[in-house]
Structure formats: C-alpha cells, structure tokens
C-alpha positions in Angstrom: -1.4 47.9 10.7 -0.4 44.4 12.7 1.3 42.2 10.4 -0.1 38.6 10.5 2.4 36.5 12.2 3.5 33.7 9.8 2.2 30.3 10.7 5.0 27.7 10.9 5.6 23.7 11.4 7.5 20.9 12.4 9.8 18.8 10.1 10.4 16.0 12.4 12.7 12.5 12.0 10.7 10.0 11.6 13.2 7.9 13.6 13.1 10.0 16.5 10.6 12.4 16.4 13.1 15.0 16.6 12.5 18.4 15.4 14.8 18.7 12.5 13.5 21.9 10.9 10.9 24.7 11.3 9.1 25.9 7.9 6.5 28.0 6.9 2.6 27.6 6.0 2.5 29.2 3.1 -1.0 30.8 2.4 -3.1 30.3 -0.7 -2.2 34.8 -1.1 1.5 33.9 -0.8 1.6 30.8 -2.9 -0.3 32.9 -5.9 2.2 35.9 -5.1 5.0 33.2 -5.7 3.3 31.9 -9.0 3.1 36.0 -10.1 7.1 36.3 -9.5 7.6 33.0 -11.7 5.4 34.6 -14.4 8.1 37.3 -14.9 11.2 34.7 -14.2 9.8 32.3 -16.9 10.4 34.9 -19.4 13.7 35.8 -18.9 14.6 32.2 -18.3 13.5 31.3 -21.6 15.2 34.1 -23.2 18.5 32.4 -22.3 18.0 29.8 -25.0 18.7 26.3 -24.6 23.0 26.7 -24.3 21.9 29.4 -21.1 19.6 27.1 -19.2 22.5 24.5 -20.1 25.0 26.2 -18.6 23.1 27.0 -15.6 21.5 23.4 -14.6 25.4 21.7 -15.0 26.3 24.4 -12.6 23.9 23.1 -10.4 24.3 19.2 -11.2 28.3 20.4 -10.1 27.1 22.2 -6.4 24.5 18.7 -6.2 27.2 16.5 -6.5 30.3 18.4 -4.2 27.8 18.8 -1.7 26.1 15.3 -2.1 27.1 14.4 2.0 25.2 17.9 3.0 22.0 17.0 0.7 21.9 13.3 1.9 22.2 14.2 5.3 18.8 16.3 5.1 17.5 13.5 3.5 18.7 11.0 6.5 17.1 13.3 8.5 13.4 13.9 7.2 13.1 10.7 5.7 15.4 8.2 8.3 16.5 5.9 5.5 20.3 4.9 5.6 22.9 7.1 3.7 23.4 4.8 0.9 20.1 4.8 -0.1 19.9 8.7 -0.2 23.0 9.0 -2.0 21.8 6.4 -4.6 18.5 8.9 -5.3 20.7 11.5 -5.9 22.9 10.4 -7.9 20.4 8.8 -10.1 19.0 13.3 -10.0 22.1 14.1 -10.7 21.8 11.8 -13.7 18.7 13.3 -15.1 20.0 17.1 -14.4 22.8 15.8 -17.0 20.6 14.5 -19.6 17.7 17.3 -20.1 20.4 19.9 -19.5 22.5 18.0 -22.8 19.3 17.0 -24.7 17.2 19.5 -24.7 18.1 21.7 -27.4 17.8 18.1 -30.2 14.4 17.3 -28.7 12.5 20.4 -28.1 14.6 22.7 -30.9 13.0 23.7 -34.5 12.7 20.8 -36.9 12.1 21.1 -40.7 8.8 19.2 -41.8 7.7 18.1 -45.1 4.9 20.5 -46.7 3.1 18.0 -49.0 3.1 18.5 -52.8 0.4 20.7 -52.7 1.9 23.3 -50.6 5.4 22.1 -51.6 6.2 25.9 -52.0 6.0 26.3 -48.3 8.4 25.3 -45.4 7.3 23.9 -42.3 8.4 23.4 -39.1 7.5 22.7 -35.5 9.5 23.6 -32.2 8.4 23.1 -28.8 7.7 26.3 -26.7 8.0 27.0 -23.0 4.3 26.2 -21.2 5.5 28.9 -18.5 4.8 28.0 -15.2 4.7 24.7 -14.0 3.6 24.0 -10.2 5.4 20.4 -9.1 3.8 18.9 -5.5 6.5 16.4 -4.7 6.5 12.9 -2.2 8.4 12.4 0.6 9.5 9.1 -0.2 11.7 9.6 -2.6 12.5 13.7 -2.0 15.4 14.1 -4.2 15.0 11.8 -7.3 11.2 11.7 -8.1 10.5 15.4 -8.0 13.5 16.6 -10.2 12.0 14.3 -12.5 9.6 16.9 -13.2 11.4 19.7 -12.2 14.6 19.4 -13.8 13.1 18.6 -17.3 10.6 21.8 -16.9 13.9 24.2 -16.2 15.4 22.3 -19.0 12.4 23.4 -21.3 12.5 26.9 -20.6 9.9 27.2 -17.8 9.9 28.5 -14.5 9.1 26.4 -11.1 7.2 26.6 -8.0 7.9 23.2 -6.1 5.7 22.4 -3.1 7.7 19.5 -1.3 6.2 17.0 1.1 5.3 18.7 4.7 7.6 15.4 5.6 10.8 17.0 3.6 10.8 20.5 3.2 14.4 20.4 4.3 15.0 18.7 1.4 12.7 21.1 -1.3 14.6 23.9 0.3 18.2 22.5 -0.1 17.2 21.9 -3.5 15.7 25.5 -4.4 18.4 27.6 -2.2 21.6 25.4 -4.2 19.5 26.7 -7.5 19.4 30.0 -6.7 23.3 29.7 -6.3 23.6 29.4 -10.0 20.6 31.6 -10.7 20.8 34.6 -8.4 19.1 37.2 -11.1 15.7 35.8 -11.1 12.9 33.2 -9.3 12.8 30.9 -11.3 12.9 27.9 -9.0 10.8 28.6 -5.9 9.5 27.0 -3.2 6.1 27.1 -1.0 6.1 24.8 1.9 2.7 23.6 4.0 0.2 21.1 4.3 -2.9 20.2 1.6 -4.4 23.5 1.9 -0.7 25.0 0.1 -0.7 22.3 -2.3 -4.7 23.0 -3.1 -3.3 26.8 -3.4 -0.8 25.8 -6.1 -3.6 23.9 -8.5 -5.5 27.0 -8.5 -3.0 29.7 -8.2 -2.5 29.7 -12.3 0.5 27.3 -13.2 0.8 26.6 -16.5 0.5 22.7 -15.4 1.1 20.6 -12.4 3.3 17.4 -11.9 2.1 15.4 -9.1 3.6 12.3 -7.7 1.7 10.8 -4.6 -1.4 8.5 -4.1 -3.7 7.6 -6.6 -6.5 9.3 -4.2 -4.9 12.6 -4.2 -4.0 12.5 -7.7 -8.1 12.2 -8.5 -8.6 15.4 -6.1 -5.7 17.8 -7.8 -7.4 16.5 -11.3 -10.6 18.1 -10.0 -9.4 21.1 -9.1 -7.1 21.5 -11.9 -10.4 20.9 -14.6 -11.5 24.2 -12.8 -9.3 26.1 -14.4 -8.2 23.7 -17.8 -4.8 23.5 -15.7 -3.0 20.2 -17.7 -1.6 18.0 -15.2 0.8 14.9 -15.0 0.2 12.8 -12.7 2.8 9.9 -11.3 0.3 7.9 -8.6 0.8 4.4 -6.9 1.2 0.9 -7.7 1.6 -2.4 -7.5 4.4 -3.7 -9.1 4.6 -7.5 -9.9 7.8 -9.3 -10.5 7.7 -12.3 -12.7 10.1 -15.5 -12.7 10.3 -17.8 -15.8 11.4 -21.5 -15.4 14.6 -20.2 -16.9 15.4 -17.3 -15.2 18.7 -17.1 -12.9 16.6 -18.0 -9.8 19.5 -16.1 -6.8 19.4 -13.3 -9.3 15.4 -13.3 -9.0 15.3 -13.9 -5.6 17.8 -10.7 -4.7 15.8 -8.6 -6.7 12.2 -9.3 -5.4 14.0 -9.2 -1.6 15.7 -5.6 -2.1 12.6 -4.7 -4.6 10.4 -5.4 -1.7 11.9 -4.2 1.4 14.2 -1.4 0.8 13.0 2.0 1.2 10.9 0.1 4.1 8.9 -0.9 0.8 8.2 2.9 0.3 8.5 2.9 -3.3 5.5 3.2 -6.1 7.6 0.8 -7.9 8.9 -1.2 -5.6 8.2 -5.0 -5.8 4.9 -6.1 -4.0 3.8 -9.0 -5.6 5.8 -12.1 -7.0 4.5 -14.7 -9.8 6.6 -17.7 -10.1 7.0 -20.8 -12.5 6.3 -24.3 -10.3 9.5 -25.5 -11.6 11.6 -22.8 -9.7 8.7 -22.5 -7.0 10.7 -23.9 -4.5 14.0 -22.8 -4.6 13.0 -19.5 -5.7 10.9 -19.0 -2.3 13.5 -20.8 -0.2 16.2 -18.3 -1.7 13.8 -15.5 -0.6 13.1 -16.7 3.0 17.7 -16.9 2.8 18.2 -13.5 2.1 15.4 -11.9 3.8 16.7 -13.3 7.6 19.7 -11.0 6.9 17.3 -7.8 6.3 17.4 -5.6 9.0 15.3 -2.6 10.1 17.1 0.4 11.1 20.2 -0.7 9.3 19.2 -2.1 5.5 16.2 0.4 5.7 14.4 3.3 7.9 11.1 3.4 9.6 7.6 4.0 8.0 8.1 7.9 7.4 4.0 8.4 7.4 2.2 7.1 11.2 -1.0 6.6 9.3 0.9 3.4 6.6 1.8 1.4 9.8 -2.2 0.5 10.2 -2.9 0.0 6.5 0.5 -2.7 6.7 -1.1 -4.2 9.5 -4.3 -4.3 8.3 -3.0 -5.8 5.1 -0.6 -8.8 6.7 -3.8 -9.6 8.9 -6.5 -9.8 5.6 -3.4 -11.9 4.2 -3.4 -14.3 7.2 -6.9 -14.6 8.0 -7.1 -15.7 4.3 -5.0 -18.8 4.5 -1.9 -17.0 3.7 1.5 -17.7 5.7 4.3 -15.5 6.6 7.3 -17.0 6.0 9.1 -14.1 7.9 7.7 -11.3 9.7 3.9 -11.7 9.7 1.5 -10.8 12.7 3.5 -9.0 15.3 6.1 -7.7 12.2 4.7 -4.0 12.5 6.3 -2.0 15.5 5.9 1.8 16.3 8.1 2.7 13.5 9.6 0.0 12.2 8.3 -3.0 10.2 10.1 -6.3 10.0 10.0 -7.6 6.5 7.3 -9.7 5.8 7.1 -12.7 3.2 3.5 -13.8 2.7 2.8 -16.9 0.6 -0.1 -18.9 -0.3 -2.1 -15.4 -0.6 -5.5 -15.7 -2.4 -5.7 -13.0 -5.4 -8.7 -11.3 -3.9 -7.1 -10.0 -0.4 -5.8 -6.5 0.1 -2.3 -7.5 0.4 -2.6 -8.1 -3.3 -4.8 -5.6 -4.8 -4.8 -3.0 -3.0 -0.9 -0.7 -2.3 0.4 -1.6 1.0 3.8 0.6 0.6 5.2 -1.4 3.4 8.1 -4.1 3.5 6.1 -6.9 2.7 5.7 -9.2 -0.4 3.2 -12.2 -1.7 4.8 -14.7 -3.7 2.6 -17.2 -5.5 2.6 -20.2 -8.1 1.7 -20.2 -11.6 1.7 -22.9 -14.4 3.0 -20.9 -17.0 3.8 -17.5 -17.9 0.7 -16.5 -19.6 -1.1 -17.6 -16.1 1.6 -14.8 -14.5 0.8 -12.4 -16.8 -2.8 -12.5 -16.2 -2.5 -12.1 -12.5 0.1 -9.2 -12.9 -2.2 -7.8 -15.1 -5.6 -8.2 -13.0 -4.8 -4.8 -11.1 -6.6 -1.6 -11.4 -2.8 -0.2 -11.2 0.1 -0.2 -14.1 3.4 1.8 -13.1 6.4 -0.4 -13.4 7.3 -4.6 -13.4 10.2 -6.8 -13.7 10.4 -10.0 -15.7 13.3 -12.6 -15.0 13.5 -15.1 -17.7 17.0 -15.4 -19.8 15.1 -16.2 -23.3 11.8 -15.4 -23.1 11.8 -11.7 -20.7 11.0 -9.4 -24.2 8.0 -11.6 -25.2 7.2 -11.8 -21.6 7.4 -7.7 -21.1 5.4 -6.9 -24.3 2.2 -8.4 -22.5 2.5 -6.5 -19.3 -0.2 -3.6 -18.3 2.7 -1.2 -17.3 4.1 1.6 -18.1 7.9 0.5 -17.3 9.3 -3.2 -17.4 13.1 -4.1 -16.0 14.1 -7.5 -17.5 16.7 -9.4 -15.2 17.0 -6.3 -13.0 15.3 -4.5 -10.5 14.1 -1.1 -11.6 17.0 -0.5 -14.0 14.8 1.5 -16.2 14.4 4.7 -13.0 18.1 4.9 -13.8 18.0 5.5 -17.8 17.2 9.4 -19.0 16.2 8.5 -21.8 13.3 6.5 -21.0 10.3 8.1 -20.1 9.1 7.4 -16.2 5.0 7.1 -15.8 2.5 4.5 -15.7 -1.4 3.7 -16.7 -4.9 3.1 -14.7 -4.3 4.2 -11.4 -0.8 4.7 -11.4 -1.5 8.1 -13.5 -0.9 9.2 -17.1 1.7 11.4 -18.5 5.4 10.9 -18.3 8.4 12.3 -16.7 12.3 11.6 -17.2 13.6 11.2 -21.4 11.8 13.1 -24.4 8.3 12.4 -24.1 9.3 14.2 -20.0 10.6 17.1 -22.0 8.1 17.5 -24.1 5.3 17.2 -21.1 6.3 20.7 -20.3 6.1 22.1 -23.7 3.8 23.0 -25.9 4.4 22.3 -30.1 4.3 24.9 -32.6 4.0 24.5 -35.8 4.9 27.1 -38.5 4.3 27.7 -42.2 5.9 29.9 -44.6 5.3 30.7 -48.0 8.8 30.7 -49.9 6.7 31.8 -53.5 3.6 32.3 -55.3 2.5 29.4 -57.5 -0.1 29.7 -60.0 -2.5 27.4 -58.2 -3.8 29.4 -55.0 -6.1 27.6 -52.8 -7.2 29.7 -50.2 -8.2 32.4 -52.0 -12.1 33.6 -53.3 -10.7 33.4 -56.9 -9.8 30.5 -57.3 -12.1 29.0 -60.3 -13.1 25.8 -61.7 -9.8 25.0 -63.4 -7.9 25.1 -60.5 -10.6 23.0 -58.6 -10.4 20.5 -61.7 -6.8 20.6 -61.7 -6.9 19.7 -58.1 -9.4 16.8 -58.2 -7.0 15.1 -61.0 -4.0 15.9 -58.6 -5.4 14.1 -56.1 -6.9 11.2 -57.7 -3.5 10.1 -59.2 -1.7 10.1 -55.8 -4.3 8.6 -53.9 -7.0 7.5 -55.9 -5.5 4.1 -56.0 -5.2 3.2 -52.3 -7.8 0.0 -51.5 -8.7 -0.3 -55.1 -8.6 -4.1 -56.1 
C-alpha cells in the first residue's frame, strides 16, 4: 500500500518573507494518535510525584536559559521583533518554569480540612489531581512566554501536553517541545502538532482533558463550541483593550514612557498592550506633549518588528482612517503610517468614544489619548468596553482606589504590565477577553481537578446514615443543631 505523502508548510519571516522552516500538517488521525500517546505519558508523569516533575522542569528552565541566544533567534526569525524583546519573553518563561516547578507541591498537595462537629470523628482532606491531558493552541505574538503559561503550570500539575503553536511559529513550539524531551527522554509527555485551523479544530475534539487557548476573542467563541461537543473544559485567554489611566498626581514622564512603550512595542501586538489613554485636564497637556517627545524617537524595524499577520495591516488602517474621518488627529503617524510591513506609530487624539479605534482591538502601534474631568469620568470610559484583560493606573496616592473600580482582570499601578512578570498572580481577564486564569495558584489549579476525602477514624454512638437510626438520635440532632445555629438572625 502507497503511503500518503505528509503535507507540509512554510514558516516564513515576516520581515522578509524568507522561508525559515518547513513543518508538517498534521491531520485530525495524527493529532488524535498524538493525544492517545499523552494518555499513557500522563500517567507515568504523574507517578513521579511533585519532587520528580520538579526536578525535570528546572532541568529544562537550566537548557532554556544556556541556550536563551538559540531560542530567541527562532523567535527573531518567525516573529521579526528585535532580540531584546524576545529575550525579555523568555526570561519572564523562564520565570514561571521556576515558580510552578517550586510551588506546586504547597498548592496542589493534600490539605487537612475541618470535619464539622457532627462528623468530628472523621478526617478530611482535599488534594488536587492531575486532569490528564491538556491540549494548549498557542499565539504567535508572544510564542515563548504566553503559551508556557499554560503549559508549564499543566507539566507542573502532573499532566501531560499536546501544544499546537501558531502556523506563524512552529519553530518556536518545536524548540520548545524538542529542549523538553532533553530532560524527558522516557515518555511523550510534551508533544507537538503543527498546522493550520483544521489541526487546532483536531485538538478540541481529539479528547484532551481541557484546552488553553490564547488568541482572538472570535476564535475563542468557535473552540468553546466545539469543546461543549464533547464537555471538554476550556481556558480561554482572548483579546483586549487595555486603557491606561493618569491621575492629576501621577509622575506624568513616568506615565507618558509607559503608555509610549505600552502602545508600540511588540508593533502593538500585545492583548495587553496599551491602546487607549484617559487623562486628567490638569496634566492633559504635558502628558500628551511628553507622548508626541518620546514617540519621534520610536522606530520601526529597530524599537519593534513588522505586523507578523498581512490580514492586521488593513484592520490598523481601517481603524486610523474611522479615527480621522471622526475628527480625530494624529499627532504622529496617522493616514499614510501603515506600510507593507511596517507601521509607524500612530498617536490619535481628540477620538470620539464610539469609533473603532476605541472599541474595537486594533493590535497595531497606535494609541487614542483623551481628556477627562476626574477619575471617576476615566473609569467609566475604561470600563465602557465589551473587553476586560489588563489596565494600568498612574496616580501616586490614589492608584489602589483607582484599580479597585476597573472591569479587568489585571491592573499595573505606576508600571506598565508589571503584573505579566509576577508568578504568583494569576494572568486572565473577563467579557471578551476570556475567563479562566493562567500563571500563580488559581493557573495551577486550572489544570487540576479537587478531591476531597473522608475517613472515618471511629464509631460514635450517633450514626447518621444508617436505616436504624431512631427517634432519639433524630431528637438528639435537632437540639444539636438548634444550639449552634438556632441563634443566627434572631433579634
């Protein structure tokens, strides 16, 4: 019999269209053959215990960080941003390895709960438990960091992995799964499918445990659908539209840098990256003037790549145009700021609420900067967004208050992002930007499953579940009862 030649593509640099790697389609048959190898994996995985996956993942956090050069030169080359900016993403993964890899064991290990006083003669407990499999369909924007947000913290919990990178960076997925494999030659238990939509589509339904998605909100709604087929759990990381808000007393250069590098590095290819500023009228002016400074020395191809996907150059364009036709004004960049690969950072002011440069993702460099009264006025715009991933609040007495009101699942006060950078804190937003959280404890726990057990230490003369229990013990009960919490809400 002919064997079926294995369909291949392209991973090209977005810079120069140059063909930087040739990878396989994987078919929907191979993709569940790659989910039935991680079945078996899983469980020996888990049978190393929490000190053997340990052991293994700051192996691999070691080979990451000696070959850092090699791994952010496949990211230069897939994704065309500038070497500093790939080595910060991995060295903020490298981070994350670190911390599920050390805290693991204190947040998913057995805990002793209390058993009440009228099972006091039990002891319980609850531990979390490996979910299995988990299927992770990466983004290409961020190849490194934002995927082994979910990867590294399902290894960490005991599960096995099938990772379906962007068809942008698959040179990056397979650097990642071939330097595991290094420190984990016995089994598959990090694997990788490469493709198109048709591979990822093959991963919903191939019978993962769950899947951890980061892309666009659209896309998101699509792998929900198919994933309700089969009661397949999901987390899903989506898009935004991150506001950054400026108190009257917030250092104003400090405010200004971060909106500027918030906005336009990446190339603005960031879900939480900075796309729309709120201001106090008070530091209006010197805020935007600061902006317009430090923007002039931003420039393409050497502070930030080109626009990795063809397809985003039209939506930027389409969005600085609505912006302009509006009454807004480009302080920099503006009509002719989108080239054929490149975009010129764009600073858009006087930008009615309503256009789609504000409400709707442009994942471009470009910002809208506006003028409120007050902070509460900021709020409510940041807020008026069907989005809810991350925001940043400037203000040097009032940022807390000032966080606490923002729809988001994330808030930096008097620094940009700062909170991508902490393990501990959980990564994920609401509304559109998705549900369920990666990175810290709760991003541990999303990939495993609590059980709780029971056990009897003795008999007592009061049994409850049992078909002989008679009135006096039903009696005795009722009085039990009554005195511990008859009393609550009497006046």
């Amino acid at each position: 019999m002919t064997a079926v030649a294995q369909e291949t593509f392209d991973s090209l640099s977005p810079a120069t269209d140059e063909v930087v790697g040739t990878y396989p389609v994987h078919s929907p048959e191979q993709v569940r053959d790659a989910v039935a190898r991680a079945r078996g994996a899983a469980a020996w995985w888990a049978s190393l215990g929490f000190g053997g996956r340990a052991d293994r993942l700051r192996k691999w956090a070691g080979i990451v960080t000696r070959r850092m050069d090699e791994l952010c030169a496949v990211v230069q080359q897939e994704t065309g941003k500038p070497r500093g900016d790939a080595q910060l993403e991995v060295v903020l993964a490298i981070e994350h390895i670190a911390w599920a890899a050390r805290h693991a064991p204190k947040v998913l290990g057995r805990k002793r709960r209390s058993a009440g006083l009228l099972l006091s003669n039990h002891t319980a407990s609850v531990e979390y438990v490996p979910l299995g499999v988990i299927g992770v369909i990466g983004p290409w924007n961020y190849p490194v960091y934002t995927p082994l947000g979910s990867i590294t913290y399902a290894l960490a919990a005991g599960n096995a992995v099938v990772f379906k990178p962007s068809e942008y960076t698959p040179g990056v997925g397979k650097w990642l799964a071939d330097t595991f494999a290094e420190v984990v030659p016995e089994q598959p238990v990090f694997q990788l499918v490469t493709g198109f939509g048709r591979t990822g589509a093959a991963l919903v339904s191939a019978g993962v445990d769950k899947i951890a998605f980061t892309g666009s909100t659209a896309t998101g709604k699509k792998i929900m659908a198919a994933a309700a087929e089969t009661l397949t759990p999901v987390v899903i990381e989506a898009g935004g539209k991150d506001a950054l808000l400026v108190d009257s007393d917030a250092d104003v250069d400090a405010a200004a840098d971060a909106a500027v590098w918030g906005a336009f590095s990446n190339s603005g290819q960031t879900c939480i990256g900075v796309e729309r500023v709120y201001v106090h009228e008070d530091v209006y002016d010197r805020f935007v003037g600061k902006v317009v400074e430090l923007t002039r020395d931003v420039e393409p191809g050497k502070q930030y790549g080109p626009i990795t996907m063809p397809a985003q150059l039209d939506v930027i364009r389409r969005h600085i145009a609505d912006a302009l036709a509006r009454g807004g004004r480009a302080l920099t960049g503006g009509a002719d700021a989108v080239g054929e690969r490149y975009v010129r950072p764009t600073v858009l002011v006087d930008v009615p609420e309503d256009s789609e440069a504000v409400t709707e993702e442009t994942f471009g460099p470009t910002v809208t900067i506006a003028k409120v009264r007050s902070m509460d006025e900021a709020v409510e715009k940041a807020n008026a967004t069907r989005y809810g991933l991350g925001s940043t609040v400037f203000s040097r007495h009032n940022g807390t208050k000032i966080a606490a009101k923002l729809k988001s699942g994330m808030t930096s006060i008097n620094a940009p992002f700062s909170f991508a950078g902490i393990g501990s804190l959980p990564f994920g937003g609401v509304g559109d930007s998705g549900f369920g959280r990666i990175h810290g404890p709760e991003g541990l726990r999303e990939f495993a499953r609590p059980k709780a057990v029971a056990r009897q230490r003795f008999s007592v003369p009061i049994q409850l579940t049992t078909f002989t229990r008679g009135e006096k013990t039903d009696r005795l009960v009722g009085k039990l009862v009554t005195i511990l919490h008859g009393r609550g809400g009497a006046g």
